[in-house]
C-alpha positions in Angstrom: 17.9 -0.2 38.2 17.7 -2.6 35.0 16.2 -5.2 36.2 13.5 -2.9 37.6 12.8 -1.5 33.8 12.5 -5.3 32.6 9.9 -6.1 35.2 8.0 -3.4 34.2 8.8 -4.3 30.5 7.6 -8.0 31.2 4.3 -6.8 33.6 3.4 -4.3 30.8 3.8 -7.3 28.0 2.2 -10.2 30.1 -0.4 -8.6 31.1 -3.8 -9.6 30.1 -5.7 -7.1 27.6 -9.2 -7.5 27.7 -9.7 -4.7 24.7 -9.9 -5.9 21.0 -6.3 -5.1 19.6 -7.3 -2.3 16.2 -4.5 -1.1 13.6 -5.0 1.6 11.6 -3.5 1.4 8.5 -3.1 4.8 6.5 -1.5 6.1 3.1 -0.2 9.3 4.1 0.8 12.6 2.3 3.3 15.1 3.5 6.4 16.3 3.7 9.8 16.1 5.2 11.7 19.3 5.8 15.3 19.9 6.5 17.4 23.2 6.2 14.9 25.3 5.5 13.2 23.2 2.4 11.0 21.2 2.4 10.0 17.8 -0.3 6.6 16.2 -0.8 6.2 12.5 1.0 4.1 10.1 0.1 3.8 6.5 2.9 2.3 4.2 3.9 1.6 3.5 8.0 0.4 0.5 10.3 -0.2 1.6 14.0 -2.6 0.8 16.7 -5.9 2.6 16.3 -6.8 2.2 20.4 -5.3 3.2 23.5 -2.8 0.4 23.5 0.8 -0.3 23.3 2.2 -1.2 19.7 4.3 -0.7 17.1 4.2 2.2 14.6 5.5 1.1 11.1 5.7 4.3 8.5 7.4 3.2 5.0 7.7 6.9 2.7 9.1 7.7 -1.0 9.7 10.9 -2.4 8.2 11.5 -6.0 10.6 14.8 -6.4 13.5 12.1 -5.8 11.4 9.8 -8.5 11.1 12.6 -11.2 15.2 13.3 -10.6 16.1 9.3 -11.0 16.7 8.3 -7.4 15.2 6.0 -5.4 14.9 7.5 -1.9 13.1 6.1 1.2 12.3 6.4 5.0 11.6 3.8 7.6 10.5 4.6 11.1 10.0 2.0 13.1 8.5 2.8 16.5 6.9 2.2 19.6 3.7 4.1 20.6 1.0 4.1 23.4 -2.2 5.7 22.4 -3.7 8.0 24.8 -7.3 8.7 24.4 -8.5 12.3 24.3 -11.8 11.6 23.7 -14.6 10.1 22.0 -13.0 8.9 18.5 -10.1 10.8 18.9 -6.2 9.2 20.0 -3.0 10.6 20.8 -0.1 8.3 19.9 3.5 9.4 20.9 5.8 7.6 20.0 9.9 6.9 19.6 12.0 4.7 17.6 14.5 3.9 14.7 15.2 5.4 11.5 16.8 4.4 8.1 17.2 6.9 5.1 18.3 5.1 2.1 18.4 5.8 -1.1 19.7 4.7 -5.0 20.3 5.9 -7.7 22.7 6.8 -10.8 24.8 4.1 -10.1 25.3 4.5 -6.2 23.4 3.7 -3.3 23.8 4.4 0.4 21.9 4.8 3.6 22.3 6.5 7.0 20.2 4.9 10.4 18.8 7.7 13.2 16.6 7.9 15.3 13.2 9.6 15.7 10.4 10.9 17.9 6.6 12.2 17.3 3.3 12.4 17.6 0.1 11.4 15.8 -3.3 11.7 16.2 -6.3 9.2 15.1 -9.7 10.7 14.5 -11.8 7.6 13.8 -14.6 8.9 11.8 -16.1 5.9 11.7 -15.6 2.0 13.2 -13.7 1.4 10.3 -12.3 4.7 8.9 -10.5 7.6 10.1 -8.1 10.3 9.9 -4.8 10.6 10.8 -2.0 13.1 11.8 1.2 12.9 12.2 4.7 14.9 12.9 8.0 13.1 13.6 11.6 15.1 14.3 14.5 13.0 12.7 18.3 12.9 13.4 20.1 10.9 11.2 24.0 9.4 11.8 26.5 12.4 13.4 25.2 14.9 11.5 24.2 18.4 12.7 20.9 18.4 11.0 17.4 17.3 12.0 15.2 16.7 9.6 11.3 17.0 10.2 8.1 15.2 8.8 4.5 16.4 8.8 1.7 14.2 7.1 -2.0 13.6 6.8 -3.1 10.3 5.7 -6.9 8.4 5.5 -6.7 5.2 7.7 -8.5 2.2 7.5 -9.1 -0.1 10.8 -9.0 -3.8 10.9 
């Protein structure tokens, strides 16, 4: 059964692809919500911007942790496929990694998960678009899952 995944991991990677390779790259606002409250996110997000296999890099600070002192960040690190919907307009879900980490008042610690979501890329233009995006977190053993939700204005290269 493994060695079936890998060939399909290696066809899928080796495979020729005959469409221009596009990131979109996006500063996003939202916010992450856990318990029942929520805090204001702000990131920053490279991800394919065409129906194509890739990674999804989102790199988020908390200015409510900021105001309080702390230094307090999240790191998803996934892989995606985009699925088009339409003209313009991609579906990326996606899975991966997470790290929380944080500092602060003479401490510092971090905790790795895991995450899963969706996005969606409304180009707007060849080199500009919008983008949207929800992720649900789980972080170490705890009980908790934590959500995001953000809005961000990408540029494509």
């Amino acid at each position: 059964m493994h060695w079936r995944l890998l060939l399909l991991v290696a066809a899928l990677t080796l495979a020729p692809n005959r469409a221009r390779a596009q990131t979109a790259y996006s500063i996003d606002f939202g916010a992450l919500t856990a318990f029942s409250d929520a805090t204001i996110l702000i990131g920053f997000r490279g991800a394919p911007a065409t129906a194509q296999a890739g990674a999804d890099i989102f790199v988020a600070t908390f200015p409510d942790a900021l105001v309080q002192g702390f230094f307090l960040f999240l790191l998803d690190a996934d892989v995606t496929y985009g699925a088009r919907l339409g003209e313009g307009v991609t579906l990326f879900p996606r899975a991966g990694a997470s790290v929380l980490a944080g500092a602060g008042d003479g401490s510092a610690g971090g905790v790795f998960g895991y995450n899963v979501g969706l996005g969606l890329l409304a180009q707007m233009s060849p080199k500009l678009g919008m983008r949207i995006d929800y992720a649900h977190h789980r972080f170490g053993e705890s009980d908790g899952a934590f959500s995001t939700i953000s809005v961000g204005i990408a540029w494509i290269r």
